[in-house]
C-alpha positions, 0 to 999 in steps of 0.5 A: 285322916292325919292329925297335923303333927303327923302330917308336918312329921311326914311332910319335912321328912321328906324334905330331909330325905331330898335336900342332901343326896349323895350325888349333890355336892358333885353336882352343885361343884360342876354347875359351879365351874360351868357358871364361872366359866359362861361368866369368864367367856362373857356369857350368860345364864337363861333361867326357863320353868312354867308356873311356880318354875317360872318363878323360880327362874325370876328369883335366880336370874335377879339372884344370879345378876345383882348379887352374884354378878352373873349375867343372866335374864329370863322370859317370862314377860307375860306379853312376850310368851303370849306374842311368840304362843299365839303365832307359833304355838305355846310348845315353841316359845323357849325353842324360839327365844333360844334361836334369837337369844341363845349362843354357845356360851351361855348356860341354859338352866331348864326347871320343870317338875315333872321333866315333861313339858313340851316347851321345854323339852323342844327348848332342851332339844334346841340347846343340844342340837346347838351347843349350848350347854344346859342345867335341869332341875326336875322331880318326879320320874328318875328317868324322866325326859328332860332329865335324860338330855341334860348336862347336869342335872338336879332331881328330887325324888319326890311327887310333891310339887311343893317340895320339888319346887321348894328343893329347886330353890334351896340348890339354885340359891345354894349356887349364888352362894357358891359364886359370892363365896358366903351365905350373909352377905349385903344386898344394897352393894355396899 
């Protein structure tokens, strides 16, 4: 078994190796302009994960709102999910929501580690069959299903829940910044 030096040493090499890779500062720069232009049509962001991804959404849609000023909101109310799972099943709650809340120019932002959850991949599907435009975040697999359909995605080649999610949050929060245009800023609005 590993000593814990050895293993912190392996642990944050491999956030090292997935914070930065080639492809981001493209891709952070396109979920960028595609923020600012759902914020110009009078849009709005709709942040959807599972688990500590549906924490992540919480965290974006209030970042993205209060201090960005971006509309944006998410689902996760456990009333809400319950109600919509119980009559229609689990799988659909996302794709349902989309139906009621969803319109062309708004932005979808689907977070899911593996990239193969069902309810997100029929909401994924319901997105592109009705124009709206969507942003993944996904770990694991590179070629993963929810990867595939998406518009911009975000990936970290990873198998670790942990740093996946970790690295999720790091880009999405890295986005609020972009939109205020710094990295300190004061949160009470003053």
């Amino acid at each position: 078994m590993k000593n814990y030096i050895s293993f912190l040493n392996d642990y944050y090499s491999e956030y090292e190796k997935n914070i930065n890779p080639d492809w981001l500062f493209d891709s952070l720069e396109q979920a960028k302009n595609k923020i600012l232009e759902v914020q110009k049509l009078d849009g709005k962001l709709i942040f959807f994960g599972n688990g500590a991804s549906s924490s992540i959404s919480s965290h974006a849609a209030l970042d993205f709102t209060k201090q960005a000023k971006v509309k944006s909101s998410t689902f996760h109310d456990p009333s809400y999910i319950t109600a919509i799972s119980n009559d229609l099943g689990y799988e659909n709650w996302i794709k349902e929501t989309l139906k009621i809340y969803g319109n062309q120019e708004d932005l979808v932002f689907f977070i899911s580690v593996s990239g193969e959850s069902p309810n997100i991949l029929l909401g994924a599907d319901f997105a592109k069959e009705n124009n709206i435009d969507f942003i993944t975040f996904t770990g694991k697999k590179p070629n993963n299903s929810l990867k595939k359909k998406g518009n911009i995605n975000f990936w970290v080649d990873s198998e670790a829940y942990n740093i996946v999610e970790g690295i999720h949050m790091i880009w999405i929060t890295t986005l609020v910044d972009m939109i205020i245009g710094k990295s300190v800023y004061r949160v009470d609005g003053k």
